[in-house]
DSSP file (Angstrom, degrees, kcal/mol; ACC not computed):
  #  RESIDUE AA STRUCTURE BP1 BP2  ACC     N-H-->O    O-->H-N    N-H-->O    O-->H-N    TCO  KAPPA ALPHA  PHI   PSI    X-CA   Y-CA   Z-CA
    1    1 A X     >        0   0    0      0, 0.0     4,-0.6     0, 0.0     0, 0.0   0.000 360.0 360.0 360.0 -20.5   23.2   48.4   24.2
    2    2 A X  H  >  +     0   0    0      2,-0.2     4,-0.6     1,-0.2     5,-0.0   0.014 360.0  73.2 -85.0  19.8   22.9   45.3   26.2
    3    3 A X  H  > S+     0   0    0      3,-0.1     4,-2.6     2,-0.1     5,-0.2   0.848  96.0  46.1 -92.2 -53.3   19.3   44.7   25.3
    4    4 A X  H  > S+     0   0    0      2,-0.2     4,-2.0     1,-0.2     5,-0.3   0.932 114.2  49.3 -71.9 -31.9   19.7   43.5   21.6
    5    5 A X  H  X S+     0   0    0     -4,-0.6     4,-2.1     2,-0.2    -1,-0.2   0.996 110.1  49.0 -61.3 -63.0   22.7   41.1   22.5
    6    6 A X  H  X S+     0   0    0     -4,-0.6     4,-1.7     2,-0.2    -2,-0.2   0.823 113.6  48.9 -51.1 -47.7   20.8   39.5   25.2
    7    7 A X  H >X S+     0   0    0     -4,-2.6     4,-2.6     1,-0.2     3,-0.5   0.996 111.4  50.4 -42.3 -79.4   17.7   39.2   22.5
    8    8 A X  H 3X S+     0   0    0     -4,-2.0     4,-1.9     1,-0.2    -2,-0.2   0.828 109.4  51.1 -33.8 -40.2   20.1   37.7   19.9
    9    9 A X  H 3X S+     0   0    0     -4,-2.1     4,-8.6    -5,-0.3    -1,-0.2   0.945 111.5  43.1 -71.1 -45.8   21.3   35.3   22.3
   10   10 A X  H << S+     0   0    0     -4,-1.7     4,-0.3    -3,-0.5    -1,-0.3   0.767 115.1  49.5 -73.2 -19.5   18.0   34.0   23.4
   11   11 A X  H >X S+     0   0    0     -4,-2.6     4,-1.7    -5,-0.2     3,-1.7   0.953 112.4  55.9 -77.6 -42.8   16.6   33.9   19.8
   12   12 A X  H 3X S+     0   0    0     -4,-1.9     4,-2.7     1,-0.3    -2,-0.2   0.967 114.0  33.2 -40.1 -71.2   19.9   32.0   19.1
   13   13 A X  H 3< S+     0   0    0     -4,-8.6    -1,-0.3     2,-0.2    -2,-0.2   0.379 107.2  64.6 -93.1  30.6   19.5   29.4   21.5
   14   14 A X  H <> S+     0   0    0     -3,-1.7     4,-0.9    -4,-0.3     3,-0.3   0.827 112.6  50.2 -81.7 -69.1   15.6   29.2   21.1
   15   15 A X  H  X S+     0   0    0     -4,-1.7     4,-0.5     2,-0.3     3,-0.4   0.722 109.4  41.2  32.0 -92.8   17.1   28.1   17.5
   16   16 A X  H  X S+     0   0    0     -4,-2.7     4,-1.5    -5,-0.2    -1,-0.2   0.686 106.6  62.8 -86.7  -7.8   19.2   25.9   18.1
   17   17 A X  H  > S+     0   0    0     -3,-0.3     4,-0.7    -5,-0.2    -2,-0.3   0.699 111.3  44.1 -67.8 -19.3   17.1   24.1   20.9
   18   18 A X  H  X S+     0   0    0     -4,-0.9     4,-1.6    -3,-0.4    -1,-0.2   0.541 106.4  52.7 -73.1 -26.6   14.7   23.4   18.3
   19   19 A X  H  X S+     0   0    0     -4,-0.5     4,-1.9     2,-0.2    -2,-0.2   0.711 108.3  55.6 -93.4 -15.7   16.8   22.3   15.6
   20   20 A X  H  X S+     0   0    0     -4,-1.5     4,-3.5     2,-0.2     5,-0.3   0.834 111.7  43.5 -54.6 -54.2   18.3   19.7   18.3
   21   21 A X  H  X S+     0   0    0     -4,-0.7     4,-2.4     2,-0.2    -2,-0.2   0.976 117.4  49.6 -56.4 -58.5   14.5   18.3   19.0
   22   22 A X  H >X S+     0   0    0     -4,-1.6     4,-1.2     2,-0.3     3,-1.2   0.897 113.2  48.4  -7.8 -92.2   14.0   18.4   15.0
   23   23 A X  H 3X S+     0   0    0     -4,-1.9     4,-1.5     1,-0.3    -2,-0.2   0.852 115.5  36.9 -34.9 -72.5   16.8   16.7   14.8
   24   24 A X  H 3< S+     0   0    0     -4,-3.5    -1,-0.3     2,-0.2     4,-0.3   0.706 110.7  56.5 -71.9 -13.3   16.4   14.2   17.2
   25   25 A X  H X< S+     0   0    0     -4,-2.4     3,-2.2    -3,-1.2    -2,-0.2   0.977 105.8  65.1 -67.1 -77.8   12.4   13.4   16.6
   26   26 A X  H 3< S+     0   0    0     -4,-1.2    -2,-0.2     1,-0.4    -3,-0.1   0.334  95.7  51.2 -15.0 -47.0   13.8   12.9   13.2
   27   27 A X  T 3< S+     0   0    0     -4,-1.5    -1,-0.4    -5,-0.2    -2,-0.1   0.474  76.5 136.0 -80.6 -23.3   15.8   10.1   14.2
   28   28 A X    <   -     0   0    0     -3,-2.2    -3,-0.1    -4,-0.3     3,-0.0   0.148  66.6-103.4 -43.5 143.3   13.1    7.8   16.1
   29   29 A X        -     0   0    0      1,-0.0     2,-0.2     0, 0.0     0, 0.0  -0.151  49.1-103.7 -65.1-170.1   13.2    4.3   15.3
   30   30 A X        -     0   0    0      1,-0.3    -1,-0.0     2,-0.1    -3,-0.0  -0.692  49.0 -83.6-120.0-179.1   10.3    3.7   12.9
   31   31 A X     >  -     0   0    0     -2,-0.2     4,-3.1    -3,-0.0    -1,-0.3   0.128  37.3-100.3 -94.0-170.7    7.4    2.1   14.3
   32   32 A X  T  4 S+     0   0    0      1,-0.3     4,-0.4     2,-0.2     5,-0.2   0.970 123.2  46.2 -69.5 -54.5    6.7   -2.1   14.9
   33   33 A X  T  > S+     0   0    0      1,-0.2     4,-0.7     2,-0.2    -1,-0.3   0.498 109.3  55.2 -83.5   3.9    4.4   -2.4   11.6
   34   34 A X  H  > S+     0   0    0     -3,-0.3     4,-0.7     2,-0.2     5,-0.3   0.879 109.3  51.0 -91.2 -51.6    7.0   -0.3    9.4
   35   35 A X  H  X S+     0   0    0     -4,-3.1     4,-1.1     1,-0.2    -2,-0.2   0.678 106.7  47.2 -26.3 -36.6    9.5   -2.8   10.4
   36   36 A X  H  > S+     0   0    0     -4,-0.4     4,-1.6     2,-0.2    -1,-0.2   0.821 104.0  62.1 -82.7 -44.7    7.9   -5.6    9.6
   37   37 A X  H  < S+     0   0    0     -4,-0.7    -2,-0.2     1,-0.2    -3,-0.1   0.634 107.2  51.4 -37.8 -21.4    7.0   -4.0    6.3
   38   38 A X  H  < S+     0   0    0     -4,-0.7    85,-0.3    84,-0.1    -1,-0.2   0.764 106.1  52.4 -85.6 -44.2   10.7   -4.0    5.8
   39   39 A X  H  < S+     0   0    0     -4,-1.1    -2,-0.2    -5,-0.3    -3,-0.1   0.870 113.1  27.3 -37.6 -60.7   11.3   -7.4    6.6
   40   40 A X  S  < S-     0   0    0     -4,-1.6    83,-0.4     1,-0.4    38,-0.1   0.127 101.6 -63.4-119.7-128.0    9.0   -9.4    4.4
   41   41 A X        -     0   0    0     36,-0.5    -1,-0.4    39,-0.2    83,-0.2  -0.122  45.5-145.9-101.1 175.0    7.4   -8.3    0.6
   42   42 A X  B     -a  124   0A   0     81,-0.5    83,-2.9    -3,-0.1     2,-0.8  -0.944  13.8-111.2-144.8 175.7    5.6   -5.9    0.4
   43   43 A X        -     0   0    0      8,-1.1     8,-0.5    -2,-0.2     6,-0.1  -0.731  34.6-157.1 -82.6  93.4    2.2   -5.0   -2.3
   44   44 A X        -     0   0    0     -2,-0.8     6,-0.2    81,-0.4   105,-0.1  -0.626  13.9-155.4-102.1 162.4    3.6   -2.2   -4.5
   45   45 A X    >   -     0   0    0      4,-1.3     3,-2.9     1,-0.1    14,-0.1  -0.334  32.3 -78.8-113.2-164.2    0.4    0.1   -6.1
   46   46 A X  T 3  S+     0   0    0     12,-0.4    -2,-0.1     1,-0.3    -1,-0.1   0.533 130.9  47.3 -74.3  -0.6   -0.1    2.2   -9.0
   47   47 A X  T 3  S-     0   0    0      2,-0.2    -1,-0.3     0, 0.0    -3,-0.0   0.295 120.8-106.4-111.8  26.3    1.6    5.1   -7.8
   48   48 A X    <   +     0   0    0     -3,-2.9     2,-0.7     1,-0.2    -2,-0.1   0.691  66.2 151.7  26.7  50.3    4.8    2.8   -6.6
   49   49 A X        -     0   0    0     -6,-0.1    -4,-1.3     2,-0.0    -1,-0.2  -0.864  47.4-115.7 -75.5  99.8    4.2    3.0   -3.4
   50   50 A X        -     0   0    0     -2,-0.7     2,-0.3    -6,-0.2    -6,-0.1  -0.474  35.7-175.8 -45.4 106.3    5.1    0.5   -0.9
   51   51 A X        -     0   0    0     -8,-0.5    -8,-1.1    -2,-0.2     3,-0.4  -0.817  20.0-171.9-152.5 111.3    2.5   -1.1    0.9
   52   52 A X  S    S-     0   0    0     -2,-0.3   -15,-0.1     1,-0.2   -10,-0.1  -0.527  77.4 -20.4-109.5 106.3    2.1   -3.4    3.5
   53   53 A X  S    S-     0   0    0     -2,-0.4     2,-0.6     1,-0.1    -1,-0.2   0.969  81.8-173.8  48.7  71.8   -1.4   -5.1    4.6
   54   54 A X        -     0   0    0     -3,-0.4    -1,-0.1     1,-0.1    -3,-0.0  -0.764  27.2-138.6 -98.7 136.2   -3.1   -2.2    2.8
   55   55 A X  S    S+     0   0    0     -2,-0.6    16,-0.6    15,-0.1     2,-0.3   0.127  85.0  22.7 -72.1  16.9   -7.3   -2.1    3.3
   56   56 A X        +     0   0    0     14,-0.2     2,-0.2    13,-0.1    13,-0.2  -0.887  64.3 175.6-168.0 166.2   -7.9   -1.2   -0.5
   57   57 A X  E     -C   68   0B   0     11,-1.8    11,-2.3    -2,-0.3     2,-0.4  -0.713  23.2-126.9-178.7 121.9   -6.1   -1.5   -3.7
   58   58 A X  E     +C   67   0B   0      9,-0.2   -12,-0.4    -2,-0.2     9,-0.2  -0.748  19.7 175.2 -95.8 127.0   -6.6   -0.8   -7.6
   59   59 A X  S    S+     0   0    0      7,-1.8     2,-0.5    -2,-0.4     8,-0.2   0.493  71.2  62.5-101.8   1.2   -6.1   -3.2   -9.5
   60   60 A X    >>  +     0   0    0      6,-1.7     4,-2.0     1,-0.1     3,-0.6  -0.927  68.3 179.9-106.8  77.4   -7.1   -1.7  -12.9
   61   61 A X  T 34 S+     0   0    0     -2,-0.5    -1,-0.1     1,-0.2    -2,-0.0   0.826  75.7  47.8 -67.5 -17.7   -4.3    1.2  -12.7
   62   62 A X  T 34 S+     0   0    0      1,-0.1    -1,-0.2    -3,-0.1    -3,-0.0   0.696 125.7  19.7-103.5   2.2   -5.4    2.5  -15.8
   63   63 A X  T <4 S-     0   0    0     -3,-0.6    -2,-0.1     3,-0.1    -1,-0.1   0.398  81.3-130.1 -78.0 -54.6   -8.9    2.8  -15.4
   64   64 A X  S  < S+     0   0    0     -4,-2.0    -3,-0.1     2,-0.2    -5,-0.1   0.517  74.2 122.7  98.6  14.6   -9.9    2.7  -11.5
   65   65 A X        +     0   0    0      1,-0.2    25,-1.1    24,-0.1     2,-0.4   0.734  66.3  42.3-107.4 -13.0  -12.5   -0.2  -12.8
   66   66 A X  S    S+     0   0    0     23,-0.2    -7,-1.8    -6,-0.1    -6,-1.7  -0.966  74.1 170.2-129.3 147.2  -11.4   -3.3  -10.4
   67   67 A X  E     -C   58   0B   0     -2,-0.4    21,-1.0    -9,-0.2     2,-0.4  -0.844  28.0-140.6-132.0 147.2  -10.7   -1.6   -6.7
   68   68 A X  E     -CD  57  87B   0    -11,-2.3   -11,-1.8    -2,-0.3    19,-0.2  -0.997  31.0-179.4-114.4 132.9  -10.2   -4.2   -4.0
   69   69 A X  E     + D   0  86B   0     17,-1.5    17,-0.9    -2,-0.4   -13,-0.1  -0.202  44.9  25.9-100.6-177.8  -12.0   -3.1   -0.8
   70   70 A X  S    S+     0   0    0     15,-0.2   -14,-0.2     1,-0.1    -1,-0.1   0.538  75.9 179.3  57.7   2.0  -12.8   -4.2    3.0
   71   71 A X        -     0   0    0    -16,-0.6     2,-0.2    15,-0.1    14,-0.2  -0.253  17.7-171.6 -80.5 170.7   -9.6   -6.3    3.1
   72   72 A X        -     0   0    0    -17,-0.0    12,-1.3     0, 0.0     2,-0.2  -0.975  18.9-132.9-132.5 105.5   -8.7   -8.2    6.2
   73   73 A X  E     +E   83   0C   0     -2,-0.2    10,-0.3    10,-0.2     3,-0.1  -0.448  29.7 167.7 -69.0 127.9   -5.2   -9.9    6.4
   74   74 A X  E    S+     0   0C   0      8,-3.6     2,-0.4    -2,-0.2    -1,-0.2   0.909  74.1  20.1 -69.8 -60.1   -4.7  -13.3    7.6
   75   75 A X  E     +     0   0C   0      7,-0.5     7,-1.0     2,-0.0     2,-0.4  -0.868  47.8 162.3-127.2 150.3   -1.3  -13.7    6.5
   76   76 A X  E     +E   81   0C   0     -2,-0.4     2,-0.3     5,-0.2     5,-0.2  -0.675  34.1 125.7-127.2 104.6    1.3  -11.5    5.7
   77   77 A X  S    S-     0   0    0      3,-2.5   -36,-0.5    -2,-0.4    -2,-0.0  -0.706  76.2 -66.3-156.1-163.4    5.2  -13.4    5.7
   78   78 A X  S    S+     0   0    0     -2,-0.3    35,-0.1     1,-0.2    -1,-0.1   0.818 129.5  33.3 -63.8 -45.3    8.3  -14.0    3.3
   79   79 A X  S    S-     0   0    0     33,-0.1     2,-0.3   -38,-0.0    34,-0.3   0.732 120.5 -32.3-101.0 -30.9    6.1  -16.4    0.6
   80   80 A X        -     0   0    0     31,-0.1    -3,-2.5    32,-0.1     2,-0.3  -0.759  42.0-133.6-148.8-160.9    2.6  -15.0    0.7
   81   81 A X  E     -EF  76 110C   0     29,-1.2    29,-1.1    -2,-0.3     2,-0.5  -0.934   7.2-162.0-173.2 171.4   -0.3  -13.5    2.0
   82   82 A X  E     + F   0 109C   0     -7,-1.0    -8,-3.6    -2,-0.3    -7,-0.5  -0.975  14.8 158.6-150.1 133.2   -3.8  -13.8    2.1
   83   83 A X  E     -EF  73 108C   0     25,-1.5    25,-3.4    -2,-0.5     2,-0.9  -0.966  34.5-129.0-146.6 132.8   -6.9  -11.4    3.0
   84   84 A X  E     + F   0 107C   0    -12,-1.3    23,-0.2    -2,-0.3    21,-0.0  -0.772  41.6 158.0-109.6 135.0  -10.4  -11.6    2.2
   85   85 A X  E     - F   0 106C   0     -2,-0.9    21,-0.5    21,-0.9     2,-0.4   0.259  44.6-102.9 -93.9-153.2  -11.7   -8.4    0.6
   86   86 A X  E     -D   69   0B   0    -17,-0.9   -17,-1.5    19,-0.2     2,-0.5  -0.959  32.8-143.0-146.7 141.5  -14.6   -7.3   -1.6
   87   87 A X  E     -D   68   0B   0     17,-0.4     2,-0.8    -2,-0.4   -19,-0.2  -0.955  10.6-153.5-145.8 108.9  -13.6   -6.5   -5.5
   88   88 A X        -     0   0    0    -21,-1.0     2,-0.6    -2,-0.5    15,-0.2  -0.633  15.9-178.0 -73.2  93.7  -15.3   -4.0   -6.7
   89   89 A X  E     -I  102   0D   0     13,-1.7    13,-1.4    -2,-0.8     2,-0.4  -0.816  23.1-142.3-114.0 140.0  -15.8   -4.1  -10.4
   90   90 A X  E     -I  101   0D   0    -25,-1.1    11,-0.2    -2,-0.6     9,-0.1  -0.888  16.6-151.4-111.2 125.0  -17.5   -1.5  -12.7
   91   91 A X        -     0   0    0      9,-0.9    -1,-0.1    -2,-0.4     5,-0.1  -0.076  19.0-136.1-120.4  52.7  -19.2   -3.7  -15.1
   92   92 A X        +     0   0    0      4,-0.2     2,-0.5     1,-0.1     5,-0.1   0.330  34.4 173.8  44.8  21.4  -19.1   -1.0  -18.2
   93   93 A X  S    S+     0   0    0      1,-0.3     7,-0.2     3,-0.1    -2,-0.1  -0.938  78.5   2.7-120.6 140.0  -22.5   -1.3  -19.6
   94   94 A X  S    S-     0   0    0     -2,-0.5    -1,-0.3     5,-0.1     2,-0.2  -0.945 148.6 -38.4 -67.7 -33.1  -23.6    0.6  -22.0
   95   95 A X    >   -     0   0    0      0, 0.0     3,-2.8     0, 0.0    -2,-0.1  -0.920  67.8 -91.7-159.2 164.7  -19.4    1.9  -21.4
   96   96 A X  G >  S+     0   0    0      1,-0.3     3,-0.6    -2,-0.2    -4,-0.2   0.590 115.5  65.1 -72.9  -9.2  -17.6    2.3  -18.7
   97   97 A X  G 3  S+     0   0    0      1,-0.2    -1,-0.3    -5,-0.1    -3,-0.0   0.002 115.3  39.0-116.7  36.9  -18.1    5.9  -17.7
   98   98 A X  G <  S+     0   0    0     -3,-2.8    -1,-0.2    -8,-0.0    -2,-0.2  -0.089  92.1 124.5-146.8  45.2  -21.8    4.8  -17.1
   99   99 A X    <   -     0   0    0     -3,-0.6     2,-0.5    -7,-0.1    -5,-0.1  -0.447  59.5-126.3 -88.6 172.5  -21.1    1.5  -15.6
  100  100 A X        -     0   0    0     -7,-0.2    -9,-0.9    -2,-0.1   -11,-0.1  -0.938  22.8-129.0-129.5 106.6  -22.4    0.4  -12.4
  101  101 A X  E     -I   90   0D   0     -2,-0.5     2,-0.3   -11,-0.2   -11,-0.3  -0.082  25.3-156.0 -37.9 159.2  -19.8   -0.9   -9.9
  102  102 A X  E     -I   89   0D   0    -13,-1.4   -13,-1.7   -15,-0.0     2,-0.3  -0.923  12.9-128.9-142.6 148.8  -20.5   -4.3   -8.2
  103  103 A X        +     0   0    0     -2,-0.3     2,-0.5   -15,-0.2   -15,-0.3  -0.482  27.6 166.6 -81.4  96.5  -19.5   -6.1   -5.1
  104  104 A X        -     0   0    0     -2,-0.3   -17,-0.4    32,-0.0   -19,-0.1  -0.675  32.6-131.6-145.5 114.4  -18.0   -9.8   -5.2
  105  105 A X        +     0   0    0     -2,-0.5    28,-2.6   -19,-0.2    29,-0.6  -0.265  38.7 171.9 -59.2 157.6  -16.3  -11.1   -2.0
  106  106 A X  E     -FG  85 132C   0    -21,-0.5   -21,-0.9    26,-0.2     2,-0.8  -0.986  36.7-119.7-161.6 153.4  -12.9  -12.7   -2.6
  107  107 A X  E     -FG  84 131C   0     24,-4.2    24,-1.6    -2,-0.3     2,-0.8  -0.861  27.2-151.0-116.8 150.2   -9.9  -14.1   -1.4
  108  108 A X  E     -FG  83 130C   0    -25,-3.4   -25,-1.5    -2,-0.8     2,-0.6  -0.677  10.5-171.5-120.5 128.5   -6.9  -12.5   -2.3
  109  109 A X  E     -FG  82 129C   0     20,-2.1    20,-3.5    -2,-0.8     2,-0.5  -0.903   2.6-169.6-103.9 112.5   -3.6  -14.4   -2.7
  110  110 A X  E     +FG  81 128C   0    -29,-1.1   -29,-1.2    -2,-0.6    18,-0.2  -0.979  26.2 137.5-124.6 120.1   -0.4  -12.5   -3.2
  111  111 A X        +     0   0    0     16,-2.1    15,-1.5    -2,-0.5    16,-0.4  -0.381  28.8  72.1-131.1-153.9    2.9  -14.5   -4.2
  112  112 A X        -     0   0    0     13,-0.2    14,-0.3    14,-0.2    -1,-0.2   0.770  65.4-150.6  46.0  57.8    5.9  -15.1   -5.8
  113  113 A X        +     0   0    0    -34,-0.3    12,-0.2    12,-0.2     2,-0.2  -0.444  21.3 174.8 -80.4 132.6    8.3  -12.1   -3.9
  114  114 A X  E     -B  124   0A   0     10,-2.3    10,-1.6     8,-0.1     2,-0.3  -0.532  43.5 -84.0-116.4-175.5   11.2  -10.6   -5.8
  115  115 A X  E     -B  123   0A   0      8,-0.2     2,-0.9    -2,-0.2     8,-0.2  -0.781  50.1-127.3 -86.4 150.1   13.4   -8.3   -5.5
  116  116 A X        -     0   0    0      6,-5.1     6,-0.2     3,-0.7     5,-0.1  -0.555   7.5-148.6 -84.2 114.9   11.9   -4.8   -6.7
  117  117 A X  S    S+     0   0    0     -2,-0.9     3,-0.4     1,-0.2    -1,-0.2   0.656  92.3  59.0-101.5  23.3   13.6   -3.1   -9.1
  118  118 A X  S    S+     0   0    0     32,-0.2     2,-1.0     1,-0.2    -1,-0.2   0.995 128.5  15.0 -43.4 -85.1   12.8    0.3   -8.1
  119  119 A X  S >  S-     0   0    0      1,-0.1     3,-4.6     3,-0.1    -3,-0.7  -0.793  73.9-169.9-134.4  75.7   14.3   -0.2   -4.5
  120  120 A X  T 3  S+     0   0    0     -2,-1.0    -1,-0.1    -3,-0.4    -3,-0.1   0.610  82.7  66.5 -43.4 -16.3   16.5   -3.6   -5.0
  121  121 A X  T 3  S+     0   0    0     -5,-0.1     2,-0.3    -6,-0.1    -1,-0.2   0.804  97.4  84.2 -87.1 -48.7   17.0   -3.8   -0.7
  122  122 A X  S <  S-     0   0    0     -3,-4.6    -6,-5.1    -6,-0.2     2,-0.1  -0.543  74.1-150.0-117.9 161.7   13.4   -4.4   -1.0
  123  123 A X  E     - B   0 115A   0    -83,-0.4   -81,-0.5    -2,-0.3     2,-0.4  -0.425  21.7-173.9 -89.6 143.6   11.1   -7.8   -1.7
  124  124 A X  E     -aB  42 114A   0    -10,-1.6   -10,-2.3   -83,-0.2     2,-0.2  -0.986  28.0-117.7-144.9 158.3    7.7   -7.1   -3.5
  125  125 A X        -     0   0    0    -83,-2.9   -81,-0.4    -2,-0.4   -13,-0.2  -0.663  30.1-171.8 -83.9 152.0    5.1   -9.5   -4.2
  126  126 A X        +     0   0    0    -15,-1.5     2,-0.3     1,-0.3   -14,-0.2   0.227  57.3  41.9-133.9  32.9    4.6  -10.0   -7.9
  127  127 A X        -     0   0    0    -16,-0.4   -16,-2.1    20,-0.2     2,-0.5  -0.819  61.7-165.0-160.3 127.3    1.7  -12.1   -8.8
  128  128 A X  E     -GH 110 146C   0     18,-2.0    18,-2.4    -2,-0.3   -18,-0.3  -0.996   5.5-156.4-112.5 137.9   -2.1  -12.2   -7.1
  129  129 A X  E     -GH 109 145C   0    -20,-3.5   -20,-2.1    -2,-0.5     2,-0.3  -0.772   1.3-164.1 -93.1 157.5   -4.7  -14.4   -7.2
  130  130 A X  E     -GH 108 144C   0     14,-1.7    14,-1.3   -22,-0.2     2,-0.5  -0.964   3.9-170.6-117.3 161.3   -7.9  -13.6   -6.7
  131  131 A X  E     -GH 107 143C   0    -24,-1.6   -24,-4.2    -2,-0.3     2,-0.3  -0.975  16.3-145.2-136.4 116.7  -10.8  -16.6   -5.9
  132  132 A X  E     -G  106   0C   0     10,-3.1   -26,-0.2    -2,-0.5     4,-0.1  -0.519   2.0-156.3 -66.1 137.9  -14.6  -15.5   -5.9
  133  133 A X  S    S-     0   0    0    -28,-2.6    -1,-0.2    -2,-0.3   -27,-0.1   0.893  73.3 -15.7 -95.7 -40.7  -16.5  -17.3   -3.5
  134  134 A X  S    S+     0   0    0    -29,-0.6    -2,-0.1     1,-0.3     2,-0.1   0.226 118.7  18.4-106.9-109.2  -19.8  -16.8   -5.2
  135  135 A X        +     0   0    0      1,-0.1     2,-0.5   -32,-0.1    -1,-0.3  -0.220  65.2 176.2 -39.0 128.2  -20.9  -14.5   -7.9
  136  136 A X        -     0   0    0     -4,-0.1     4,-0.2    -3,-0.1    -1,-0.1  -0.733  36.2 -63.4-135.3-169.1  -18.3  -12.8  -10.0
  137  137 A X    >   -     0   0    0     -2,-0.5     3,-2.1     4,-0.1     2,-0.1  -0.409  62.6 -88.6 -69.0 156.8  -17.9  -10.6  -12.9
  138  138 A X  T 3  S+     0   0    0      1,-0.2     3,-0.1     3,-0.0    -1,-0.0  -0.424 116.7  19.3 -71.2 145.7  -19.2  -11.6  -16.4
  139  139 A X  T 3  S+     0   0    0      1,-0.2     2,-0.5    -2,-0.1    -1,-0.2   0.446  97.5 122.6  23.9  34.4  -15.8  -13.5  -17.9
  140  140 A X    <   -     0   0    0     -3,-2.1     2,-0.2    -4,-0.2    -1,-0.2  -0.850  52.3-132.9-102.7 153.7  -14.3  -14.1  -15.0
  141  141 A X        -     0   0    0     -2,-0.5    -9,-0.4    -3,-0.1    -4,-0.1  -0.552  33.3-100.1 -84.6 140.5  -13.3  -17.2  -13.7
  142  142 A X  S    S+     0   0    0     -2,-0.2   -10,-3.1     1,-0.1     2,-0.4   0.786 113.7  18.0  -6.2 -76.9  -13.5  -18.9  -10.8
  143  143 A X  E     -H  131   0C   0    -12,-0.2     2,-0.4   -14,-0.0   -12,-0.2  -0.984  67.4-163.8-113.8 125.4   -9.6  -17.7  -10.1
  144  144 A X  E     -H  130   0C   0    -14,-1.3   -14,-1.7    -2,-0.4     2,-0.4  -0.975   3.3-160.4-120.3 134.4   -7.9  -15.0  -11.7
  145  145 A X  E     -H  129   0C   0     -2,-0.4     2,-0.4   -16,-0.2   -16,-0.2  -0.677  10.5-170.4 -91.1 134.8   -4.5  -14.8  -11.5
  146  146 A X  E     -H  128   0C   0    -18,-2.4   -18,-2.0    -2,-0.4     2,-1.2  -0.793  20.6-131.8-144.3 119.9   -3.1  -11.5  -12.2
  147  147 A X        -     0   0    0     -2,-0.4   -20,-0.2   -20,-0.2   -21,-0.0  -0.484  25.7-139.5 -87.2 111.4    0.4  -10.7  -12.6
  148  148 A X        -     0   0    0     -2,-1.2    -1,-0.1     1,-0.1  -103,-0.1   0.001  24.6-106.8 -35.4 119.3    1.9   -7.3  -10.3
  149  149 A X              0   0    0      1,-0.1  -105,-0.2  -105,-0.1    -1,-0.1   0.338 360.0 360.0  -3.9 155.0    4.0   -5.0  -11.6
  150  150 A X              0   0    0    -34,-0.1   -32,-0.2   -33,-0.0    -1,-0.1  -0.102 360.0 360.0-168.8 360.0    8.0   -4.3  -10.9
């Protein structure tokens, strides 16, 4: 009769030694670059998503046809940031779901930080520029400013 008690016990506190570890993994401070991510603005995307020095980004949410690639952050702080990337643009001819993407390095300028008002607590940037350095897409301009979501 003492077998199944002694078996309950040890499944018991098998149990609750695990739901202590759980617990306490659970709890870990978050890491350096999610801290800083808290701190200053952050990029929010098309699926509202918070994001902080992110290597891609669509900027055509409704479409998928300008993707920014390859970026590399310079600066990331309270007032801006800056990376230069690659902006991938699909440039729709004959239509756009038999266009042929194209490449055009860029620097990409993110400004103006507000509060978001999804998650007021937190800062988003709300305006990017981008600046082609050579080539760019047919009727774009030098710099296009394009204003971000909230």
């Amino acid at each position: 009769m003492r077998k199944p008690v002694v078996g309950t016990a040890i499944g018991l506190g098998t149990c609750l030694l695990l739901t202590a570890a759980m617990t306490t993994a659970s709890a870990t401070p978050p890491t350096a670059a999610a801290a800083r991510a808290v701190q200053h603005p952050v990029l929010v995307d098309c699926l509202w998503h918070q994001r902080y020095r992110p290597t891609d980004f669509i900027v055509a949410c409704g479409d998928g046809n300008s993707v920014l690639k390859s970026m590399h952050w310079t600066r990331w702080d309270d007032n801006a940031a800056v990376a230069q990337g690659v902006n991938w643009v699909n440039d729709c001819k004959p239509y756009c779901a038999a266009g042929t993407f194209h490449g055009y390095p860029v620097t990409i300028r993110l400004d103006r930080p507000t509060a978001w008002k999804k998650h007021a607590n937190v800062e988003q940037f709300t305006r990017m520029s981008l600046t082609y350095r050579d080539a760019r897409p047919e009727g774009f301009t030098q710099v296009m400013t394009i204003p971000l979501w909230n």
